[in-house]
N, C-alpha and C positions, 0 to 999 in steps of 0.2 A: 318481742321475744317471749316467748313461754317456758315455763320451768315445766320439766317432761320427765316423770320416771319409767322407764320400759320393766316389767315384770317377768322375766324369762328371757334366758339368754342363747336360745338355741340360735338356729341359723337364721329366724324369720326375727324374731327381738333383735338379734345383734346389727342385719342391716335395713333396720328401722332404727337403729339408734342410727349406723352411721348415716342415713340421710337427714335423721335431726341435726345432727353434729355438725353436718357440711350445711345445710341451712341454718348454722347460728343459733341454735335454740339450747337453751341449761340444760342439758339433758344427762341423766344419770339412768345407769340400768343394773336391775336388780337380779344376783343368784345364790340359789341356796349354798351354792358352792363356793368357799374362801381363794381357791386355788384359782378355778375358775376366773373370779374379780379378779384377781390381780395378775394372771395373764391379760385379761382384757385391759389394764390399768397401761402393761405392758405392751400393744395395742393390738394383738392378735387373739382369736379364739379359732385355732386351729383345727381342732373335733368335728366343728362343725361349718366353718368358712375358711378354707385350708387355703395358707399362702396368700392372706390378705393382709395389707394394715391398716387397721382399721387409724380412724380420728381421732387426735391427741384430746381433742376438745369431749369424746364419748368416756365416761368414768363408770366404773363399775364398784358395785357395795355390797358385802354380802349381809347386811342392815336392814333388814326391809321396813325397822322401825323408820330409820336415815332415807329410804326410799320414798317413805310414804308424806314425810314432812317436807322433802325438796320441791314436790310440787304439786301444781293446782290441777293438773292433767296425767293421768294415770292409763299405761296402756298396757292390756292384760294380753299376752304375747305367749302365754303357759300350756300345755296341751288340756282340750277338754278337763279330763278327768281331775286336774288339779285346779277347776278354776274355783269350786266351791272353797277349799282348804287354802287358796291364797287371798281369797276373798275373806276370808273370816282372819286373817294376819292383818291382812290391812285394815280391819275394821276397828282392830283394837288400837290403831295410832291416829285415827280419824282425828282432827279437829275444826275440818273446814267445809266449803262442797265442793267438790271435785269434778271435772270432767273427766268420765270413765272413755275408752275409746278398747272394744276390743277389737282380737286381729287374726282369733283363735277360730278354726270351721269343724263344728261338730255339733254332735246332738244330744244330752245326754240319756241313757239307755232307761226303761222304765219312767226315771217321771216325767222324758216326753221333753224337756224343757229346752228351747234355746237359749243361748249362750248368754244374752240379753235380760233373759227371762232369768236365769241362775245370779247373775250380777243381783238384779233387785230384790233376791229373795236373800242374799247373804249381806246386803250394803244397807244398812237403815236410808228409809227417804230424803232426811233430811242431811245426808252428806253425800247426796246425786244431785250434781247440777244438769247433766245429762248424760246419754249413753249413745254411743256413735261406734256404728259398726264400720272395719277398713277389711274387703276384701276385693279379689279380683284375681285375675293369672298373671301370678308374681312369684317367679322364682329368688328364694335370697342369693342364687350365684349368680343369677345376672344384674339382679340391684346393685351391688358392693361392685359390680364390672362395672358400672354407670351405664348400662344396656338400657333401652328406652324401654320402658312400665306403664302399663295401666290400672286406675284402681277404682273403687268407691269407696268413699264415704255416705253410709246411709243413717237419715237420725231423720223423725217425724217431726221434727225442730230443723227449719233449714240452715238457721242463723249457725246452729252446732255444729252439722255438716262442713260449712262454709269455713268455720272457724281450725278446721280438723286439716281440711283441702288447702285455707293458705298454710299451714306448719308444715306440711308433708310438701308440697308439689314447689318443684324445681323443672331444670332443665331436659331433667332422664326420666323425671318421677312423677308422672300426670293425675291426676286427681280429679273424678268426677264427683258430681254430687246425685244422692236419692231420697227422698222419702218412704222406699218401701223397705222397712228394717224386717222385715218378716221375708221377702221375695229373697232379700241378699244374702242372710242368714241361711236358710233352707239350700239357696244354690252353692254357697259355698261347703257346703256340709256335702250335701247329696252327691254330687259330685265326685267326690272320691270313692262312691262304692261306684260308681260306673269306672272307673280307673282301674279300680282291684280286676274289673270284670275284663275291662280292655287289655290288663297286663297276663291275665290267666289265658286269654287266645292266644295273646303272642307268645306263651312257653309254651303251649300244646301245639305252635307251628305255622295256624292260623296266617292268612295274611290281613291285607287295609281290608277286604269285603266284611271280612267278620267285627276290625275294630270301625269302621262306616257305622257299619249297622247297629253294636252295641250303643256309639254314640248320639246316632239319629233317634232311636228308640229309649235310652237312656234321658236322653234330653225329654222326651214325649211324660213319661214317665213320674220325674222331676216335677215337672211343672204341672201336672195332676194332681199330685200330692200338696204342694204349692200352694196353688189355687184354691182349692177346697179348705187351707188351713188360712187362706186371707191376704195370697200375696197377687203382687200384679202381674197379669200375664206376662206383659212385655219386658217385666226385669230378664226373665229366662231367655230374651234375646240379646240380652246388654253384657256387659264385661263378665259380672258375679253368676251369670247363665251359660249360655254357649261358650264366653271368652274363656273362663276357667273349665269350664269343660275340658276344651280343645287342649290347654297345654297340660292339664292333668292325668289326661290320655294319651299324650304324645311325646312327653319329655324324660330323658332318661336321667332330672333328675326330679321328677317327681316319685316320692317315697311309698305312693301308692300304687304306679302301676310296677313298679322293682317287684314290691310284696307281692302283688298278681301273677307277674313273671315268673316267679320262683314257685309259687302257688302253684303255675300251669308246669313246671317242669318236676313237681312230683315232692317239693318239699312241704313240712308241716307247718302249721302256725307256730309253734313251737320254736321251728329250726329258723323260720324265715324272721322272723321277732328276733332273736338272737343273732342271725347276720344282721340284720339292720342297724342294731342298734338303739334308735332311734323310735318317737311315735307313729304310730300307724295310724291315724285317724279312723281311714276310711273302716276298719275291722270292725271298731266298734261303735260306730254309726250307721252300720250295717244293721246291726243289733235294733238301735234306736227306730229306723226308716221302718223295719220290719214290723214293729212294734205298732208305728203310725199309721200304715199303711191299713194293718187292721182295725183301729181306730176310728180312722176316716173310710171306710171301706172302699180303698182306692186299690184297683188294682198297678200292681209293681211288679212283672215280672222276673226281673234282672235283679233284681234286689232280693225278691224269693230263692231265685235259683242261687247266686250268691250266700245267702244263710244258708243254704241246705247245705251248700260245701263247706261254710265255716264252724256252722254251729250243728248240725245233723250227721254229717259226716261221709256223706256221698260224694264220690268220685268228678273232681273238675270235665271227665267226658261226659258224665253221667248228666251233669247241668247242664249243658251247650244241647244234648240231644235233648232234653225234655222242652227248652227253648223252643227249638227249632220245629217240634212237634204239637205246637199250639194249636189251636180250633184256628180257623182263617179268620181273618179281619178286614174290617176297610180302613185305608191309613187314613181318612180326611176325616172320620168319626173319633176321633183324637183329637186333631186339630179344634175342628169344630167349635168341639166341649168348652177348648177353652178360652170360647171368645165369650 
């Protein structure tokens, strides 16, 4: 059994506690909010997992002192942007070395850094025993349904992986292992600006021809960028690639093609943030990809035309026709490249 604190209690934290919880594992999870814990103590967190009960055995603290000394496994569950400011909370109750496991997909904007990369800038070395990324196409409403799941676990350390795969995987909740912490990272991230892209066709009317092709090309895309920054091609065809693509683009409840949707039917970043509620990853990793792309000088189209809508301020038809209006191409000189 492992002593397990989860870091953030939205919908993806709360049913990775309750798969800890139903695997037996000490598992406590941690929110900034007092109210919050103690609904979840109560064993529901309705905001965000509406009409579930959750496991008597899942305890919630709003302590993160209390969070950070329960256990020797630490999984950072918090949106991007907050992972630096919780990472620098828990640094000051450190007294052991921990296995960090994050679960979070994004990129941070400007300094470029993945998720992985921001952990070791804000955790002194010598209180990282390792770092093991868990992504894949996982929604947390059909986790907590015990709906069958696929994931990865990726750490360049397999023994760590391995160690992540038995805490997590059950009978619903399958668990692969990788060593390419850079390929799973990047697909879990990228990912979601092709989602915004796939949700803006379907408000504008679009049918499957236009979301096909956002995701065949998205996918090409991705993995360009990928590749050039050190990952392995073939991740982009495993769970954290194409799998997370697929449901990212196609499920109504993924939070990023909703924001697309609303996107393509004429509302603002402003209005569509404010329905939601909730993080939008993909917006501002948008930001980040775009950032990259120039960097590596990899071409991204969908990612270009995407920032133009978000951050430029042209017109959702404006993007799809400038798309469409490319210099012609061979599709196998893509492929190719990245063998």
């Amino acid at each position: 059994m492992e002593k397990v604190s989860i870091f953030g209690a939205g919908s993806w934290g709360t049913a990775l506690g309750y798969v800890l919880a139903q695997n037996s594992q000490d598992i406590l999870i941690w929110t900034h909010r007092p109210d919050q814990a103690e609904e979840i103590n109560q064993h529901s967190n309705n905001k965000y997992l509406k009409n579930i009960r959750l496991p008597e055995k899942l305890v919630a603290t709003a302590d993160i002192t209390k969070a950070v000394i329960h256990a020797n496994v630490l999984v950072l569950a918090v949106p991007t942007k907050a992972i630096r400011e919780v990472c620098a909370s828990i640094r000051e109750s450190l007294d052991k070395k921990v296995l960090f496991v994050h679960v979070s997909k994004g990129i941070e904007p400007d300094s470029l850094k993945r998720i992985s990369e921001m952990i070791q800038e804000e955790i002194p070395e010598q209180w990282i025993e390792d770092i093991v990324v868990l992504s894949g196409p996982s929604h947390a409403e059909e986790v907590v349904l015990e709906q069958p799941t696929t994931v990865t676990a990726a750490c360049q350390n397999t023994a760590s992986a391995e160690r992540v795969q038995d805490m997590f995987m059950n009978q619903y909740f399958r668990v692969y292992t990788n060593t390419d912490v850079i390929g799973v990272e990047l697909g879990g991230a990228l990912k979601n600006i092709i989602a915004l892209a796939v949700g803006i066709t379907t408000g504008l009317g679009y049918g499957d021809n236009a979301k096909a092709a956002l995701m065949t090309r998205g996918l090409a895309e991705i993995a360009r960028l990928g590749v050039k920054m050190g990952a392995t091609p073939l991740t982009f065809s495993g769970l954290t690639g194409v799998g997370d693509l697929i449901v990212t683009c196609t499920s109504v409840h993924s939070r990023n093609w909703r924001a697309g949707n609303m996107l393509g039917k004429g509302k603002t970043i402003e209005e569509v943030l404010e329905e939601m509620g909730m993080v939008v990853e993909g917006i501002r990793t948008t930001k980040a990809a775009y950032q990259l792309a120039q960097k590596y000088n990899v071409p991204m189209p969908i990612t270009d035309a995407l920032y133009s809508v978000l951050f430029d301020g042209i017109t959702t038809e404006q993007a799809v026709n400038a798309l469409m209006a490319r210099n012609k191409k061979n599709e196998m000189e893509d492929l190719i490249n990245l063998l």
